[in-house]
N, C-alpha and C positions, 0 to 999 in steps of 0.2 A: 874630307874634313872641313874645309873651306867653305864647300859648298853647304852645309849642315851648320857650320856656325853662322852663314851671312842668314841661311833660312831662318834659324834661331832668333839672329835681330830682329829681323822682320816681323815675327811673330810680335816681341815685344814691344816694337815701336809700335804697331798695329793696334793693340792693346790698351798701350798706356792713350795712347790717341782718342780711342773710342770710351776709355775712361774718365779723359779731360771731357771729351767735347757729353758725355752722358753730364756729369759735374756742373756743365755751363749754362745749361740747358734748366734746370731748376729752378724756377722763380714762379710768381704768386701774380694774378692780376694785377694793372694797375689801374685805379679807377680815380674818378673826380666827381666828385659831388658838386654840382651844378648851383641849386638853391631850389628855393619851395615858393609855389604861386596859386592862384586860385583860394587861397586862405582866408577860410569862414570861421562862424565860432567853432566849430565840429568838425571842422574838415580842410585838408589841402593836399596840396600836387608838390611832390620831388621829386626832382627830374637829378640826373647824372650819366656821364659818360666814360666807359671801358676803352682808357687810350692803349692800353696793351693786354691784350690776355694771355700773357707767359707762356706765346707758343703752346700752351693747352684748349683740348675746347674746353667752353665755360660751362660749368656744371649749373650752375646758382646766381642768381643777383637778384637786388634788391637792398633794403636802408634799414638801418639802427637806430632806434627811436628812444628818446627819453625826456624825463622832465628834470633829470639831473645833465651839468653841462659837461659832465666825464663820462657820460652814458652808461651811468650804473645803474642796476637792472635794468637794463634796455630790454625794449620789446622788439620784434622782428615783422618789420611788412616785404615779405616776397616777391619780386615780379616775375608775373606768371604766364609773361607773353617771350619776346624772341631770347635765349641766354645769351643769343651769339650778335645781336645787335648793340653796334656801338655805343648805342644811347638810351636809355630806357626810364619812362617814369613810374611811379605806384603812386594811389592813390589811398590817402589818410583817411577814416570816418570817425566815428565817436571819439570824439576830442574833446575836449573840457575848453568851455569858453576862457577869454582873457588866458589863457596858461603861456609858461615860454616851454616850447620843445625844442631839443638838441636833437639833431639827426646826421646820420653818417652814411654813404653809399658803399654796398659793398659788394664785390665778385668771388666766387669759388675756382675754381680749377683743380685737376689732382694734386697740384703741388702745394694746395692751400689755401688761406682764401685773403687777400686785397681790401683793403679799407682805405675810404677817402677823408677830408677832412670835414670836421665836423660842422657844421654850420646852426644856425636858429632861426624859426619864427613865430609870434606872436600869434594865437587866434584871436577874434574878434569879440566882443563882450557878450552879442548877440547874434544869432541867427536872422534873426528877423526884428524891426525896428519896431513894430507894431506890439500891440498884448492881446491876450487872448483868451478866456477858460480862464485858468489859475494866473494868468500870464506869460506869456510868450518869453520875456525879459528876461526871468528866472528859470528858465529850463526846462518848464512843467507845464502843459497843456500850450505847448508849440504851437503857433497858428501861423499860419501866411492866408494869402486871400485867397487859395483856394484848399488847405491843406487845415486839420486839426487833430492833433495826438495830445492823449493823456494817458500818462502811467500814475495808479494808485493802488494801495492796498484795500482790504476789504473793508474797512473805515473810513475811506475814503482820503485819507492825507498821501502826501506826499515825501513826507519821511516818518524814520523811526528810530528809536532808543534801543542797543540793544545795549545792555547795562551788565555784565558780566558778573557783577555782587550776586546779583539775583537770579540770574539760570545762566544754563549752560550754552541751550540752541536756542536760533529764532527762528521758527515756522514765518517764513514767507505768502502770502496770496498777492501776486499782483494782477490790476486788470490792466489791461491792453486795450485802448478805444482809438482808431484809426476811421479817417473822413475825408477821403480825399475825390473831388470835381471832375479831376480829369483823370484819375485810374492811376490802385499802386503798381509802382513800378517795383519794390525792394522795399523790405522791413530790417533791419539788424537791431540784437539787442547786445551789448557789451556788460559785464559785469568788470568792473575794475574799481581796485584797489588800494587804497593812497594811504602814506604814513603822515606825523605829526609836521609835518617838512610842505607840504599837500606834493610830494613826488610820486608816481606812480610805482607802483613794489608789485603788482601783479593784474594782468587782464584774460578773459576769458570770453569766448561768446557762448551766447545763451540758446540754444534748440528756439526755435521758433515755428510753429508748422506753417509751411509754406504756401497756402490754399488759398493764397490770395491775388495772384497775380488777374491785374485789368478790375479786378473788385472797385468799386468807388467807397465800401467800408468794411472795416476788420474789425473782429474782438476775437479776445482771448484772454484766458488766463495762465500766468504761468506763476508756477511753485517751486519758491528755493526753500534748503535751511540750510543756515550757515550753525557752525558748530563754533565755540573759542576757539579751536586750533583752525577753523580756516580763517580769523582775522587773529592770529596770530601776528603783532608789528602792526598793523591796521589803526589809523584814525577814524577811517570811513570805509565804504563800502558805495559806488556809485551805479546804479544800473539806469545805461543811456540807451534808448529806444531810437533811432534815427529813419525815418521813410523817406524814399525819392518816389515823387509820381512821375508818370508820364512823360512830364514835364522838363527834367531832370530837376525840379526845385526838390528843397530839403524842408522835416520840420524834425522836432526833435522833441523828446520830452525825458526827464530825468528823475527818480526815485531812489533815496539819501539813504543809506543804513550809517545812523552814529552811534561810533561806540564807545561806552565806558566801560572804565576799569577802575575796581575799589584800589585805597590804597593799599590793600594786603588783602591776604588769604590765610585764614588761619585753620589752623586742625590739630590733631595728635597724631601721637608718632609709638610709635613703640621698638625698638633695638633688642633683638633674642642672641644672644651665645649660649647654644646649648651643645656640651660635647662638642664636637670641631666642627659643626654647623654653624651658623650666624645670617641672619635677615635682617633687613631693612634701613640698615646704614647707606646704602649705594643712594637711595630716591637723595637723598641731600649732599649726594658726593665725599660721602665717607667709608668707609671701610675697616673691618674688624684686624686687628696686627697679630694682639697677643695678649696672655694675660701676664705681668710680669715678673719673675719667678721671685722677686724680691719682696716686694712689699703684697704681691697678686691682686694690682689693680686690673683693670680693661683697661687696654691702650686701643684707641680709634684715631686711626691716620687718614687726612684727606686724600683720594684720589689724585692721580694724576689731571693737569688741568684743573685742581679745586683751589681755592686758598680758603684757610680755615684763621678764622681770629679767639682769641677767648674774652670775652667780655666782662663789662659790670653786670650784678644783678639787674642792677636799675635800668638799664640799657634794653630791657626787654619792652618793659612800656610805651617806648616811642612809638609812632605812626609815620613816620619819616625817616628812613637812613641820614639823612644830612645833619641829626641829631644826634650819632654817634660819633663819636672821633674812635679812628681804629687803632688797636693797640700795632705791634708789627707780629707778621705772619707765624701762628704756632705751627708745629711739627707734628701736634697730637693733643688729644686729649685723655688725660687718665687720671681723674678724679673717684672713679664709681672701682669699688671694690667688690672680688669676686666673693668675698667670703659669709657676709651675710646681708640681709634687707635694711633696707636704709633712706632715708630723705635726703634730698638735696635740693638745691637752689642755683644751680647753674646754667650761663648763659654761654653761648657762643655764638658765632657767626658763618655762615657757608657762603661763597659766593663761586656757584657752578649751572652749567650750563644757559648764563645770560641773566641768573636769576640770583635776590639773595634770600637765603636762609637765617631767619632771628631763631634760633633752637634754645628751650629752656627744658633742662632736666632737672626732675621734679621726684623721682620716685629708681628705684632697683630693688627688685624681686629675685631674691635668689633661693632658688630649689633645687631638689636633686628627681631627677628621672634616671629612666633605664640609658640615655644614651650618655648620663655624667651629668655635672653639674650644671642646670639652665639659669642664667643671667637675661630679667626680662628690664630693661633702663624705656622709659617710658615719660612721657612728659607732654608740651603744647611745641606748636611753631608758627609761626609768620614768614610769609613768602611773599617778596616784593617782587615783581616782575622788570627788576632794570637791577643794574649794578652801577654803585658808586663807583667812586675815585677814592680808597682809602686814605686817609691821611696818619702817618705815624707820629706816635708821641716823643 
C-alpha cells in the first residue's frame, strides 16, 4: 500500500511539473524595430531585430506600415529572406512623396506573433531634383539622366474625375512608356487608395507582363475599372508606376483617379404588406412589426443597429443634414393606415449602415388580392453617404 501510494505521488508531482513547465514555456517573439534608412520619395529600408523568439521557431517577420500613427489599416511588407535571423530588413517601394509613415517590426511563432515599437519616417518631396516630360517634380513623366516613365490615359492626361453623380464605373486605359540607357531591371505598378485624411485605406499591385527584363524600352497598356463600391471611403485613387534599371536607380510616374461624390442620391421607394408578406423596408433599416388591432395602422420599427427619427415636412428639402436638428430617437412609425388609400406628407429619418436616410411618404395604396389585404406606402428618398451627430431638441 506504501509502495502504490509514494507511486501515486509521483505520478502527480510528475505531472503537475510538466504542466507548469508546458505553462512557462508560452510566449510570442520579442522584437525591436530598429528605424528606416535609404529614404527616397517612394522608397526606404527598415531594418529590425528578433532579441528573443519565445523558444519557437519563427514562422514570419516583417513590419506594419501606415500613414496613420496607431497603424490603422496598416499594410503588411513580409521578409522573405532568413525567419530565423536575428536581424532582418524589407524593403519599401511605391510610397507617396513628402507622406509621414508609421512602421512597426513584427515576428510570428506558434504562440503568436511579437510587435516592436512603432517608429516614422518622412519620404522625400522628390525622386529626382531635375523635370522632365510632364515633370519629374510632380510624379508624372519621372526622368533621371538616364531613365524616363510616363503613365497616362488614352487622352493623354494624367488624371481623372470620377464623379459618382453621373455614372456608376470608370473604364480605365492606361499607357505605360518606359526608357531606360542602361536596361530595366523591375517595373511595379501599385494601385492605392487614400481617404479625405490622405491616409492610406487600401493597396494592391497591378499584373504587369513581365517581358521586359534588359529591354532598354517598355510599353504597355493596362485596364482598370473601378466600380463605386471599390472606392468606397476613397478620396482618390493613386496608380504609382516605379522602375529600377540596371543601375539600381529609380524613376517613377503616377496617375490620379479623383473622386466625387454628390451631395445625395435620391430615388423612390416603395413598402408592400401584403397578407404576412412585406418587402422593401430592410434597404433603409426598417422593418414591418404589425398592423395595430386598435386603430389598424402599419407599425414600422427600425432594425437593430438603425436609429429612426421623425421629422418636419420641411425637413425634406435640405441638401445638407447639418440643416436638420434631430428630434430624439422614435420607436416607430405608424402614421399610414391599413384600411384604405390615402395621401400623406411624411418625413423621417434612417441613419443605418454608415449612411442617412431623408424618407418622405407621399402616397398608400390599399387593395385586396387572393393572399389578404396589400398595403403599397410609396414615396421619394435622399441618401447621404455619412451620418451626422444628431442633436436633441
Amino acid at each position: 500500500m506504501k509502495n502504490f501510494t509514494f507511486l501515486l505521488f509521483a505520478i502527480v508531482v510528475v505531472a503537475g511539473m510538466l504542466a507548469i513547465d508546458g505553462c512557462s514555456n508560452v510566449s510570442v517573439p520579442e522584437v525591436q524595430t530598429i528605424g528606416a534608412s535609404d529614404v527616397t520619395s517612394n522608397s526606404a529600408k527598415l531594418s529590425a531585430v528578433i532579441v528573443n523568439a519565445g523558444d519557437e521557431r519563427i514562422l514570419a517577420s516583417g513590419f506594419y506600415y501606415s500613414t496613420d500613427a496607431g497603424l490603422a489599416n496598416k499594410l503588411t511588407s513580409e521578409n522573405n529572406g532568413n525567419n530565423a535571423s536575428e536581424s532582418f530588413s524589407v524593403y519599401l517601394n511605391n510610397l507617396q512623396p513628402n507622406t509621414n509613415y508609421y512602421f512597426a517590426a513584427y515576428a510570428i511563432n506558434e504562440n503568436g506573433t511579437g510587435v516592436g515599437d512603432i517608429m516614422s519616417f518622412t519620404t522625400a518631396n522628390e525622386i529626382y531634383g531635375g523635370s522632365g516630360g510632364n515633370g519629374g517634380g510632380n510624379g508624372n513623366g519621372g526622368t533621371s539622366s538616364t531613365s524616363t516613365v510616363t503613365l497616362k490615359d488614352g487622352d493623354g492626361q494624367v488624371s481623372v474625375t470620377f464623379n459618382l453623380g453621373n455614372v456608376n464605373t470608370l473604364s480605365l486605359e492606361l499607357n505605360l512608356q518606359v526608357s531606360v540607357a542602361s536596361g530595366i531591371s523591375s517595373i511595379s505598378l501599385m494601385e492605392t487608395k487614400y481617404n479625405s485624411s490622405n491616409q492610406i485605406i487600401g493597396s494592391n499591385p497591378v499584373y504587369i507582363d513581365n517581358n521586359y527584363t534588359g529591354e532598354q524600352t517598355y510599353t504597355c497598356t493596362v485596364n482598370r475599372q473601378l466600380s463605386s463600391s471599390d472606392v468606397d471611403n476613397a478620396e482618390k485613387v493613386v496608380y504609382n508606376v516605379s522602375v529600377v534599371d540596371n543601375n539600381n536607380s529609380q524613376a517613377q510616374a503616377t496617375y490620379t483617379v479623383n473622386v466625387v461624390r454628390p451631395l445625395f442620391t435620391e430615388g423612390t421607394f416603395e413598402w408592400v404588406k401584403e397578407g404576412v408578406s412585406y418587402s422593401g423596408f430592410d434597404e433603409f433599416g426598417l422593418s414591418f412589426y404589425r398592423v395595430d388591432p386598435g386603430n389598424l395602422a402599419i407599425v414600422i420599427k427600425p432594425m437593430q443597429d438603425t436609429r429612426l427619427y421623425i421629422l418636419n415636412a420641411n425637413d425634406y428639402a435640405v441638401t445638407s443634414l447639418s440643416a436638420i436638428t434631430f428630434p430624439i430617437e422614435a420607436e416607430c412609425y405608424d402614421n399610414v393606415l391599413a384600411t384604405s388609400t390615402a395621401s400623406y406628407d411624411d418625413v423621417m429619418a434612417t441613419i443605418f449602415n454608415g449612411k442617412t436616410y431623408l424618407i418622405h411618404v407621399t402616397r398608400a395604396t390599399v387593395t385586396q388580392s387572393a393572399a389578404g389585404t396589400r398595403v403599397a406606402i410609396t414615396g421619394t428618398y435622399k441618401r447621404f453617404d455619412y451620418t451626422p451627430t444628431p442633436s436633441s431638441k
